[in-house]
KEKELO-652037 format. One record per residue (C-alpha): residue in three letters; residue number from 1; x, y, z. Coordinates in nm, 3 decimals. Example, Ala and Ser with C-alpha at 12.3 -4.5 7.8 and 13.67 -1.06 7.14 Angstrom:
REM KEKELO-652037
type|seq|u|v|w
Ala|1|1.230|-0.450|0.780 .
Ser|2|1.367|-0.106|0.714 .
END
This chain:
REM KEKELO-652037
type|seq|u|v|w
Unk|1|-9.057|-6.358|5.106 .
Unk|2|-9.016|-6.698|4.981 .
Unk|3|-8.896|-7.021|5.082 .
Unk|4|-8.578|-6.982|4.801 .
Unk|5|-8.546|-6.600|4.891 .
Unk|6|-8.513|-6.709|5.275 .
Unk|7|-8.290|-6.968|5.220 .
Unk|8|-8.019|-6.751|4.999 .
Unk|9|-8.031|-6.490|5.285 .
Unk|10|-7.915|-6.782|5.525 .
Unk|11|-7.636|-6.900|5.249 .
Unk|12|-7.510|-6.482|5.225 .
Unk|13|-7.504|-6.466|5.627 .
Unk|14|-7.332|-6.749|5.695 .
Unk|15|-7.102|-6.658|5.404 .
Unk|16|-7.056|-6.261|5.510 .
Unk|17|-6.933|-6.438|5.869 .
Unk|18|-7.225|-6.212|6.115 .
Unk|19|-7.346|-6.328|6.395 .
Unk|20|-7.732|-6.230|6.319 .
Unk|21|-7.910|-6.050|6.082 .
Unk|22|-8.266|-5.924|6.144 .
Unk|23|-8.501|-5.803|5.823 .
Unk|24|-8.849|-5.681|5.885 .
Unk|25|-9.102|-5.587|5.579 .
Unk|26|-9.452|-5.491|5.677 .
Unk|27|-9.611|-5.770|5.875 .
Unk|28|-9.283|-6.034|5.813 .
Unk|29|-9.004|-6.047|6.077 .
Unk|30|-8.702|-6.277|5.986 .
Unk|31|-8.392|-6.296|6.262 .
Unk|32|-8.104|-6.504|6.160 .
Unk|33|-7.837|-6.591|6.405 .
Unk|34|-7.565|-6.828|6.302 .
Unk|35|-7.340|-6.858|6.621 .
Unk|36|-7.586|-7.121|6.770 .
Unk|37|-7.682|-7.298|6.437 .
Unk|38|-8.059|-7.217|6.450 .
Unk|39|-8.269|-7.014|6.250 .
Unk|40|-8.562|-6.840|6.367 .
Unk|41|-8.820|-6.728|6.111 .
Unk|42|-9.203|-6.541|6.215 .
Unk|43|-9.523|-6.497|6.001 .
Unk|44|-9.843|-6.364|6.106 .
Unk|45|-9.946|-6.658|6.055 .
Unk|46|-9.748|-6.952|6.189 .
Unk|47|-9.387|-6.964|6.320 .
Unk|48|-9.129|-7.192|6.127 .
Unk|49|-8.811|-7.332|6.254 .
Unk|50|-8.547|-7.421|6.024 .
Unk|51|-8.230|-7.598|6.188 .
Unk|52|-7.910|-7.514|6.023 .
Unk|53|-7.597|-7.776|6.048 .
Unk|54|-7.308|-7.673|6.139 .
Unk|55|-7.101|-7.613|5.834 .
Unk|56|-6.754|-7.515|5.765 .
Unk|57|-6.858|-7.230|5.681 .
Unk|58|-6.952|-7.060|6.003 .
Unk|59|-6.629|-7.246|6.164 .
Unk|60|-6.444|-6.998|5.936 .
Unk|61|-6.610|-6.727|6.082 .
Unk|62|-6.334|-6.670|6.345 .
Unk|63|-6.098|-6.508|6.089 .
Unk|64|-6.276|-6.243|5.998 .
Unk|65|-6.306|-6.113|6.326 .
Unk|66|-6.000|-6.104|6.395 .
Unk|67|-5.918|-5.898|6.014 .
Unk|68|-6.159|-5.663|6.190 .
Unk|69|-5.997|-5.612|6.481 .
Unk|70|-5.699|-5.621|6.292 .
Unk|71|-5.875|-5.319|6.120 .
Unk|72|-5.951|-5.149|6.373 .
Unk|73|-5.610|-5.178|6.533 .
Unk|74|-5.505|-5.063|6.242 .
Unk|75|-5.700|-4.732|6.205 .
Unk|76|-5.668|-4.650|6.568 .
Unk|77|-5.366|-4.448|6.507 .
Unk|78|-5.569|-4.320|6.152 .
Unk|79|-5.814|-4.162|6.432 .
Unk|80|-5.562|-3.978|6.593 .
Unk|81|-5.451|-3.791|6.298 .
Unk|82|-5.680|-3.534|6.240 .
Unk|83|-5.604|-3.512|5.839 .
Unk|84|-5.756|-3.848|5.785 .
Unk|85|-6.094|-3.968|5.696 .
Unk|86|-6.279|-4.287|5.655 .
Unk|87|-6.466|-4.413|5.338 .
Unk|88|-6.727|-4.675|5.569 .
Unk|89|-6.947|-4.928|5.385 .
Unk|90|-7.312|-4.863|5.427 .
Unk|91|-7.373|-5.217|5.323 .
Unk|92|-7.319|-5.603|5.459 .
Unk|93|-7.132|-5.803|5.168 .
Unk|94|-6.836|-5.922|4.983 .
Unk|95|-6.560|-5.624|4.910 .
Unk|96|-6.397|-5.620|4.566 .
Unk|97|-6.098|-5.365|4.478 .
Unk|98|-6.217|-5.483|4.110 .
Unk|99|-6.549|-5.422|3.884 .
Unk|100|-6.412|-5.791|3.746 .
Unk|101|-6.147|-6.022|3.817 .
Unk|102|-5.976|-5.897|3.487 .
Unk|103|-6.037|-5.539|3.538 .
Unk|104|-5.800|-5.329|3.703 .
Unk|105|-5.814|-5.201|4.049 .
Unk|106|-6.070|-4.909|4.120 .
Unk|107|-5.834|-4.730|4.321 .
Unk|108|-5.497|-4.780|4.515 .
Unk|109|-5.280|-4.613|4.737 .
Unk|110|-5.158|-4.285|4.672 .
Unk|111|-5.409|-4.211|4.420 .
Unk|112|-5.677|-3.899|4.409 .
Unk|113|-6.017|-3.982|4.484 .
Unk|114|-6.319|-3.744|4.435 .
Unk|115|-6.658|-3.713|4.553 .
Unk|116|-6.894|-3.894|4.341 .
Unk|117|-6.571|-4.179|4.218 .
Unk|118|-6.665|-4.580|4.215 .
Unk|119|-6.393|-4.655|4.494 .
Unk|120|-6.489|-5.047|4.534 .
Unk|121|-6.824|-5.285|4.488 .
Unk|122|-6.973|-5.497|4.781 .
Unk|123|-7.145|-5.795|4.629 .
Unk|124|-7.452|-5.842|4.864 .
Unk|125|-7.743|-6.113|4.769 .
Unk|126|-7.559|-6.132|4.428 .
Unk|127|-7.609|-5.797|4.372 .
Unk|128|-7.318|-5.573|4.310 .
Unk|129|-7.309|-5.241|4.417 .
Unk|130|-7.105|-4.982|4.357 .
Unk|131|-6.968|-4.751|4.634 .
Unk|132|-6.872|-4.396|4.571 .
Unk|133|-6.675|-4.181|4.754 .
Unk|134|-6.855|-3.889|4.958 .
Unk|135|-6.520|-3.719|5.006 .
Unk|136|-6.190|-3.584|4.789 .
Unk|137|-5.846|-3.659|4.846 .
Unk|138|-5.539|-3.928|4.840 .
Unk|139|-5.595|-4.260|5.002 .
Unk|140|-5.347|-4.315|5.203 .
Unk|141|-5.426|-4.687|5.324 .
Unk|142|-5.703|-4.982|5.240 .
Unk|143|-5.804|-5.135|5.545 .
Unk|144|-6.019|-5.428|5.402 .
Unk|145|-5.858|-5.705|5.182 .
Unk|146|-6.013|-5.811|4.841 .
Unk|147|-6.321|-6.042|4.830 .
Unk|148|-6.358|-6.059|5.220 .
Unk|149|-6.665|-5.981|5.374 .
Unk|150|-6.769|-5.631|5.528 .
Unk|151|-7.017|-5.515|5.784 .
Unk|152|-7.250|-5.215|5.760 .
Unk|153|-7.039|-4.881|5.853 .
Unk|154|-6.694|-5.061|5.859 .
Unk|155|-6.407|-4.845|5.776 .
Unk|156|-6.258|-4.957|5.384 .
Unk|157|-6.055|-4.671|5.338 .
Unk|158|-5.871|-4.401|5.531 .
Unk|159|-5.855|-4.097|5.275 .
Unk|160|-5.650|-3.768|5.356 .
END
């Protein structure tokens, strides 16, 4: 992994609003944490340090914690109902409702969803990926708002 590679991981973490991110390949370890401002990086060969200011960025990071535990207030009562199921992302990224800003929606409320049907896309490393549904029915409720960022196995979409 390059130096350019490294440094647009750090720009997507503090962006996506974690905490730390750890990627491993082979003999490279990389461990980002961005609640203390440092960066940690190991190589076989030599250890590098790269300090991180504090940005604005990661002071906005409070929000989206509390949209997720806004979430998960919300689907609490989901849980209970037995009729209800969750569409989870299985990725760390940006959430779009739309392919493109001028696009319409994937899907909305009250529609029919089947297996196999593009439901949203989660932009991660400017990559956009599309995420299909693994189960049939109406959605009954999105829990995540548009372009805000998602962690892996986060509820998007309760689906009955």
């Amino acid at each position: 992994m390059d130096l350019k590679q490294i440094q647009e991981l750090i720009r997507f973490v503090a962006k996506a609003g974690v905490n730390e991110v750890q990627l491993e390949q082979d003999d490279f370890k990389i461990v980002i944490k961005t609640g203390n401002g440092v960066v940690y990086q190991s190589a076989p060969a030599a250890p590098q340090f790269i300090n991180m200011p504090a940005s604005p960025a990661q002071q906005v990071q409070q929000p989206p914690a509390q949209d997720s535990a806004r979430s998960a207030e919300q689907q609490a009562p989901a849980k209970a109902s037995t009729n209800h199921i969750e569409i989870k992302s299985p990725m760390i990224g940006t959430f779009y409702r739309k392919p493109s800003p001028d696009k319409p929606d994937f899907i909305s409320v009250g529609d029919h969803v089947s297996k196999g049907q593009v439901v949203c896309v989660i932009e991660a490393m400017k990559l956009f990926n599309e995420i299909e549904s693994d189960v049939e029915g109406t959605v009954v409720k999105i829990l995540v708002d548009d372009m805000s960022p998602v962690e892996y196995d986060q509820p998007l979409f309760l689906v009955e």
